[in-house]
C-alpha positions as CSV (number, residue, x, y, z in Angstrom):
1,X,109.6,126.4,62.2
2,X,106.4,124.4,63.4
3,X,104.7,124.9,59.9
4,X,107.6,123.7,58.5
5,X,107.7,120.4,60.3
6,X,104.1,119.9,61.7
7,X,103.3,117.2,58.7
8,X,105.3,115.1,60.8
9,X,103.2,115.4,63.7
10,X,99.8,114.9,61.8
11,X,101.2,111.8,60.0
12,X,100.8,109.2,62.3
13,X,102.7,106.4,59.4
14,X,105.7,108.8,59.6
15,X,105.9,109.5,63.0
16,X,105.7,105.9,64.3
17,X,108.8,105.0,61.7
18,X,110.8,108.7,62.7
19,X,110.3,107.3,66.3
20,X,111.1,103.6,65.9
21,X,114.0,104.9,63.7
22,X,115.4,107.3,65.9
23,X,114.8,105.0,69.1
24,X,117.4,102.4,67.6
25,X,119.6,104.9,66.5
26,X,120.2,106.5,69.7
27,X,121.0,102.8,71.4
28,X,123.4,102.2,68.4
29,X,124.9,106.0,69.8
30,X,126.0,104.5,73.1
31,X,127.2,101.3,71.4
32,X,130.9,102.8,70.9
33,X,131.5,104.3,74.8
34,X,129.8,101.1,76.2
35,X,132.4,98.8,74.1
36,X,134.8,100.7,75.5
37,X,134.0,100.8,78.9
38,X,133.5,97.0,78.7
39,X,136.1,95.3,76.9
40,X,138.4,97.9,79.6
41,X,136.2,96.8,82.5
42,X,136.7,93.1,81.6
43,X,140.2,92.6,80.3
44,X,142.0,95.3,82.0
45,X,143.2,96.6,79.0
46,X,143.0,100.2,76.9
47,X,144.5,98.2,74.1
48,X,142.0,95.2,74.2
49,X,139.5,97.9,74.5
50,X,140.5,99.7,71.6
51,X,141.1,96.7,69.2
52,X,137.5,95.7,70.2
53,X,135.8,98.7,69.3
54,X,138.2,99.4,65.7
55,X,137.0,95.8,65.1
56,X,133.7,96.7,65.8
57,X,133.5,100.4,64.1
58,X,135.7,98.9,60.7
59,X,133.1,96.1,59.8
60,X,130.4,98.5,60.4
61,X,131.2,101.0,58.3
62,X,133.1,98.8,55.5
63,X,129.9,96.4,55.4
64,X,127.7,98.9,55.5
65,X,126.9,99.1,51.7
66,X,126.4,95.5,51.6
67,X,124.3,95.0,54.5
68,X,122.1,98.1,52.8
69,X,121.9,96.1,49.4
70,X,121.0,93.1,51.2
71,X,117.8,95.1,52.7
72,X,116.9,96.2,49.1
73,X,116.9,93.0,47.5
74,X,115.4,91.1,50.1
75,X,112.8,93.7,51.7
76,X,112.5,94.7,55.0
77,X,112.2,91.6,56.7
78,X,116.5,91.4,55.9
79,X,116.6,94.3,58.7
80,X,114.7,92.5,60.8
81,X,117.3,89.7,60.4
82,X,120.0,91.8,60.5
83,X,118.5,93.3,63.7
84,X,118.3,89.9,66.0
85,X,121.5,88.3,64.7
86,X,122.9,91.9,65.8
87,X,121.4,91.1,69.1
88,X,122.5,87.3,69.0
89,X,126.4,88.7,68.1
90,X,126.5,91.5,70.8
91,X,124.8,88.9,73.5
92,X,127.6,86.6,72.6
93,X,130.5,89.6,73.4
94,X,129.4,90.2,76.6
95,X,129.1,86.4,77.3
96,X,132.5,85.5,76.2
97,X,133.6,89.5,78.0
98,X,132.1,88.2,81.6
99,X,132.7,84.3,81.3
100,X,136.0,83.3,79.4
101,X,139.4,84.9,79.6
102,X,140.1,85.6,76.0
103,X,141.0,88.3,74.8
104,X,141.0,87.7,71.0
105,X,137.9,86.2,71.3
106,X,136.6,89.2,72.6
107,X,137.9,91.2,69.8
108,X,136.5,89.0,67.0
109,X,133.3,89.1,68.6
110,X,133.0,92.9,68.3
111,X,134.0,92.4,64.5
112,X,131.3,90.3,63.9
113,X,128.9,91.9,65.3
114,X,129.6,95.4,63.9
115,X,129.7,93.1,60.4
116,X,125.5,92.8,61.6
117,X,124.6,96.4,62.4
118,X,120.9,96.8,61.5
119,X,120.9,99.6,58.4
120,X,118.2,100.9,60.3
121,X,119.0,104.9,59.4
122,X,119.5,104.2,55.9
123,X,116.1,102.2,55.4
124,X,114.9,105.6,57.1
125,X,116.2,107.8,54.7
126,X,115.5,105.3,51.4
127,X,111.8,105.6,52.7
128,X,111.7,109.3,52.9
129,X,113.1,109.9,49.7
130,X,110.5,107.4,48.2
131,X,107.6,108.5,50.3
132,X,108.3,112.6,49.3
133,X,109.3,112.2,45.8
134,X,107.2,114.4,44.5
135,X,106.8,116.8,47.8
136,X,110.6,118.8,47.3
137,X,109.2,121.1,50.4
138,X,108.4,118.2,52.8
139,X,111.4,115.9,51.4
140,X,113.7,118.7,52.8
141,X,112.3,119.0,55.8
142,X,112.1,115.4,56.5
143,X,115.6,115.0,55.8
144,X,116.4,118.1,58.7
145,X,114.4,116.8,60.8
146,X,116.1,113.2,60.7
147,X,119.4,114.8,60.7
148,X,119.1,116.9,63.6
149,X,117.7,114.4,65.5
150,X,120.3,111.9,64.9
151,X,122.4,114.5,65.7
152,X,121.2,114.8,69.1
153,X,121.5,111.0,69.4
154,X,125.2,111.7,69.7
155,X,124.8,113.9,72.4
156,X,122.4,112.2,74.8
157,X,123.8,108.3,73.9
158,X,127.4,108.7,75.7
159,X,125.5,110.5,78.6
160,X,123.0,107.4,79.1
161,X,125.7,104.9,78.7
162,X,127.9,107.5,81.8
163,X,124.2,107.3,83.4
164,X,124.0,103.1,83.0
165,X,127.6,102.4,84.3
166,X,127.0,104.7,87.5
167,X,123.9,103.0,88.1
168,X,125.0,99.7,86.9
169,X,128.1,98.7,85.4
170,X,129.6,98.8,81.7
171,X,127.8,95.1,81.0
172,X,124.4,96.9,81.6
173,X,125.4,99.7,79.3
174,X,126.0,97.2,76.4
175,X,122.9,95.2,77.4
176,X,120.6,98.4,77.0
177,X,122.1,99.6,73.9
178,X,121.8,96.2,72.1
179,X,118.1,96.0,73.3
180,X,117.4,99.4,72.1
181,X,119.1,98.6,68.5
182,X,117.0,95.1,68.5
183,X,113.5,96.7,69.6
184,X,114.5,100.0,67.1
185,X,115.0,97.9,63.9
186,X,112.4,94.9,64.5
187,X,109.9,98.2,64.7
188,X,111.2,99.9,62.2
189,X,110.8,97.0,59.5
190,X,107.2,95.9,60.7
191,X,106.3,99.7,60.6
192,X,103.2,100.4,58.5
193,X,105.1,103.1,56.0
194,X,108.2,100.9,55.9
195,X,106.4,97.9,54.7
196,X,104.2,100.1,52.6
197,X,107.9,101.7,50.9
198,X,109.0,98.1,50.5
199,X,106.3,96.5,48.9
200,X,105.9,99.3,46.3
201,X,107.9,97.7,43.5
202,X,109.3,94.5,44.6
203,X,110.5,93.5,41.3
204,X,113.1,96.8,40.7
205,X,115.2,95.4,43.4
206,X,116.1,91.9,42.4
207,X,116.5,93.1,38.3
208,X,119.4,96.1,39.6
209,X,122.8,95.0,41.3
210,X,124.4,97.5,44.3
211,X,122.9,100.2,42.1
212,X,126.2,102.4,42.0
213,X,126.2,105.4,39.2
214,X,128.7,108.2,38.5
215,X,126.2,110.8,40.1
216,X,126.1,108.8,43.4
217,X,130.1,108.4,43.7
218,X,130.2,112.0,43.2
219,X,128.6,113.0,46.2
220,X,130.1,110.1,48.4
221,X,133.6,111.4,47.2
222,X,132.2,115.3,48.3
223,X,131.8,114.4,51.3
224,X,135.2,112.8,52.3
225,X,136.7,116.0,53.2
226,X,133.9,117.1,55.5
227,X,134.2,113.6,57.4
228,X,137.6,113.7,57.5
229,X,137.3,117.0,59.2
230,X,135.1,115.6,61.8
231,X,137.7,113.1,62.7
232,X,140.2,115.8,63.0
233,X,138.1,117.3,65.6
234,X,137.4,114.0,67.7
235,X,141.0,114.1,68.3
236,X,142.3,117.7,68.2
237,X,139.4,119.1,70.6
238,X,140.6,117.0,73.5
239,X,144.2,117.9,72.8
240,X,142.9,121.5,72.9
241,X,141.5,120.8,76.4
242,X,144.2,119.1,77.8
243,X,146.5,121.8,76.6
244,X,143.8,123.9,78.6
245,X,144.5,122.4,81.9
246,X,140.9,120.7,81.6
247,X,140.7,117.4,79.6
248,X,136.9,117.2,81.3
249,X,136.0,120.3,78.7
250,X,136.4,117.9,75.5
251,X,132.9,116.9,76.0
252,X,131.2,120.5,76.5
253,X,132.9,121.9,73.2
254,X,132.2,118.8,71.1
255,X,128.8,119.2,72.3
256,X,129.2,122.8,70.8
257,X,129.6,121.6,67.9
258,X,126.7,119.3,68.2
259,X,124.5,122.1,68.8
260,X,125.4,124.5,66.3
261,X,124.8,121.1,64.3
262,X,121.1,121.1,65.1
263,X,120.5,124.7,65.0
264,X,122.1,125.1,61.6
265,X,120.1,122.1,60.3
266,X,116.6,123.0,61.9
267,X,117.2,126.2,61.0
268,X,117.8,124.8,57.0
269,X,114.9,122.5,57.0
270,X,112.1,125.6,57.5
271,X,113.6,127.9,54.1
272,X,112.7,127.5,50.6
273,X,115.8,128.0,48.4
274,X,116.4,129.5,45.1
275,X,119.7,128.2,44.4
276,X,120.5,124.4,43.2
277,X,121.5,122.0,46.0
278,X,125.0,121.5,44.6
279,X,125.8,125.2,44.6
280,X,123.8,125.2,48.4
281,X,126.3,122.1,49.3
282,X,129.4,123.8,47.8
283,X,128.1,126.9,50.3
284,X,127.4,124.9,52.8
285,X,130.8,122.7,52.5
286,X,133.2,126.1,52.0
287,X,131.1,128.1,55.2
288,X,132.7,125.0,57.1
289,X,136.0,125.6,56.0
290,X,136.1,129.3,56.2
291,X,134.4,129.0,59.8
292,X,136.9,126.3,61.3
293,X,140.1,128.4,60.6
294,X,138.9,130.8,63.6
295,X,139.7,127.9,66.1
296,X,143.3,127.7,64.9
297,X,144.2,130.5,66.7
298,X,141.6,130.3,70.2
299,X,143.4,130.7,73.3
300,X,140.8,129.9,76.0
301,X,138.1,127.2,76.2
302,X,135.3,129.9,76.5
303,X,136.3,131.1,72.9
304,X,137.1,127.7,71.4
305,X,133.3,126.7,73.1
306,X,131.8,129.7,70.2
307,X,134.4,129.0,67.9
308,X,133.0,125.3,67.7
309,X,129.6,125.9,67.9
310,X,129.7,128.3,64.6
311,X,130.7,125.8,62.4
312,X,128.6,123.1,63.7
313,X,125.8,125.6,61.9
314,X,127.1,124.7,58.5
315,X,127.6,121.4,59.2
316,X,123.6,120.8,59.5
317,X,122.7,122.2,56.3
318,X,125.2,120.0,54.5
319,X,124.3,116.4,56.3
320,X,120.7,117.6,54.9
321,X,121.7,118.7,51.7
322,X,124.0,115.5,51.4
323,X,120.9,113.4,52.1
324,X,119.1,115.1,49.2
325,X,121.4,114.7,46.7
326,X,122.2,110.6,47.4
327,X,118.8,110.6,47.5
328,X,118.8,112.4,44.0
329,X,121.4,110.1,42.8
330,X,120.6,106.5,44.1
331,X,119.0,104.4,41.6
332,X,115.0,103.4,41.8
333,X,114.8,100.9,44.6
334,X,118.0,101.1,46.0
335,X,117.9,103.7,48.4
336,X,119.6,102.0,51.7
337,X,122.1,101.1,49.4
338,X,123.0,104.3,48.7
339,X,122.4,105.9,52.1
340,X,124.8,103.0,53.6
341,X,127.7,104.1,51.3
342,X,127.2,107.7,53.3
343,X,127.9,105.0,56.6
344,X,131.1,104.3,55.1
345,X,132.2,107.3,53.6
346,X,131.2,109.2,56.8
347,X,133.3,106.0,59.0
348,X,136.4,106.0,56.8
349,X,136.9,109.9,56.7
350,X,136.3,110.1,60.2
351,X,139.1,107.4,60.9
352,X,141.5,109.0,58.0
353,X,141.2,112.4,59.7
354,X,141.4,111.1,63.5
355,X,145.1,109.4,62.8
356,X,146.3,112.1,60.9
357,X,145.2,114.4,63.2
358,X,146.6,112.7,65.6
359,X,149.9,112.5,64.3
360,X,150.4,116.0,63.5
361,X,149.2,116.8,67.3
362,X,151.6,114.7,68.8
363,X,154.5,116.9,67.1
364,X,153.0,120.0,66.9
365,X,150.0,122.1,68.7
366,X,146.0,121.8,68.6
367,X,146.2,124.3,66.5
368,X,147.9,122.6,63.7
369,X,144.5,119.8,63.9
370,X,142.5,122.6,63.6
371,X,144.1,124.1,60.1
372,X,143.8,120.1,59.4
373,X,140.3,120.2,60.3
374,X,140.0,123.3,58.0
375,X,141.8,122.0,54.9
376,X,140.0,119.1,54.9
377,X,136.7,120.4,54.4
378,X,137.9,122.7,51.7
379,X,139.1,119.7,49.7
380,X,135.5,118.8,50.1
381,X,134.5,122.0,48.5
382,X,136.8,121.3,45.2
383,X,134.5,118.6,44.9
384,X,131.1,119.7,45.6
385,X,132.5,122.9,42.9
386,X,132.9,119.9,40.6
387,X,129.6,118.9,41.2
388,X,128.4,122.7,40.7
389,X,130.3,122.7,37.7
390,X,129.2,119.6,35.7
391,X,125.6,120.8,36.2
392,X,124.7,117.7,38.7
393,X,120.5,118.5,38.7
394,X,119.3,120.2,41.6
């Protein structure tokens, strides 16, 4: 595994945006707990706090693309931009959260300033793509490596925000994660290979519009299912606990599946593969399938704790293999562009699959979410056989 990813280490251009990146993306990971604890902490409301952060998470993701295109046409210096008047938005929410009684105002605030999220993962994974065009071996592993990592964002951002309101309060939580996000983007679009990525053709951006194509809308649509089934789980996991006489065990097992993420996905970025990635996806997408039905029928946390983490191990692979094929697809100079539509694809399958989930919970068992969970990722393998199918290069 260290041959496989030591080019990272010895390139001093990539490591400084990997870090900068990754730095920002974890403080964006905290930004969803800390809305919540602080529009609860300063309204006294669940339902405040909830409108605040579906405000918040529905202009992130539905903006997404465009944000992304705007960083194309314009160059880097647009995620700068985006990156203070991100800042400016989420200084104003906890302003209005601490100084005036309004609830609305509250909530609007959080829409706009998930409308300014910094594209700062997708500029990332444009740059990768462009720098290892020709390097298939190192492409791959870049794209694990950034995976996994962001992976483990997920993990340790809820844990600092728990850490910050302990220590602090939820106000502090929001504070840090919005200066993390500022100081992570503003680095990441003055960073040397950024700026070098950028300037490389700055005429193919402004002749091409959001640079959609048949190929790229093929693998957004594959990937549907598998988010969907992630949402399942954000719902149907704590059920599962609760059921278990231990709602405090939702975090442990979705940090399972977290694991098994990582492990899969570290584990995919070190082999060289025969096969092309569409039939490697379609693997990738059915092992996911096939591997959740086991949790259907777990009947203590212990078990369900395994029965997570093994398919968190396929889901690694396929966030890396669905990087390399948008990256396959996107059109010359539009690479955030198409790694945002992943942002909203990954957003609106996640909230799909958490409401139905959720319904189907409330008049059933955990077990039917789970057999949710499963379905849904096989309907993203009827696409990614499509894929297979049409002979989509790879």
């Amino acid at each position: 595994m260290r041959s496989s990813y030591a080019f990272i280490w010895r390139d001093r251009n990539v490591l400084e945006l990997l870090t900068a990146s990754m730095a920002g993306r974890l403080c964006f990971s905290m930004l969803p707990l800390a809305v919540v604890l602080f529009s609860r902490d300063v309204s006294g409301s669940i339902a405040v706090a909830g409108a605040a952060t579906g405000a918040f998470g529905i202009t992130s993701g539905v903006l997404a693309p465009l944000r992304g295109h705007l960083v194309d046409r314009v160059g880097w210096p647009a995620l700068a931009a985006f990156s203070l008047a991100f800042g400016v938005a989420l200084a104003a929410f906890v302003a209005a959260g601490l100084l005036i009684d309004a609830r609305d105002l509250l909530v609007s605030l959080a829409g706009v300033a998930g409308a300014l999220v910094p594209p700062i993962g997708a500029a990332a994974r444009g740059v990768w793509g462009a720098t290892f065009h020709e390097r298939e071996r190192e492409r791959q592993a870049m794209y694990a490596a950034d995976s996994t990592l962001e992976e483990g964002t997920l993990i340790v951002g809820p844990l600092v925000v728990g850490g910050l309101v302990a220590l602090a309060s939820p106000a502090a939580a929001v504070a840090v994660a919005t200066a993390g996000v500022f100081a992570g983007g503003l680095a990441s679009a003055t960073s040397s290979l950024g700026r070098t990525v950028a300037a490389s053709d700055p005429e193919t951006p402004k002749k091409r519009g959001p640079g959609l194509n048949r190929r790229l809308l093929l693998v957004i649509a594959s990937f549907l299912g598998p988010a969907a089934a992630l949402g399942c789980l954000e719902i149907t996991v704590p059920a599962f606990a609760l059921e278990h006489g231990s709602i405090a065990w939702s975090g442990p097992l979705l940090a399972a599946f977290s694991a098994g993420s990582v492990a899969g996905g570290l584990w995919y970025g070190t082999r060289t593969w025969r096969r092309t990635r569409p039939i490697r996806y379609l693997a990738a997408a059915s092992l996911l399938a096939l591997l959740l039905v086991p949790a259907v029928f777990a009947s203590s946390l212990t078990a369900m704790a395994l029965l997570l983490f093994l398919p968190g191990l396929a889901v690694g692979p396929a966030f890396v293999l669905l990087y390399e094929l948008v990256d396959q697809a996107a059109t010359p100079g539009r690479g955030t562009s198409a790694f945002s539509l992943v942002v909203t694809a990954n957003n609106g399958g996640i909230a799909v699959g958490a409401a139905t989930a959720g319904a189907l919970v409330a008049t059933s068992d955990p077990g039917a979410g789970f057999a949710l969970a499963a379905g849904a990722a096989a309907s993203g393998s009827l696409v990614a056989a499509w894929m297979a199918k049409v002979r989509f290069a790879g």
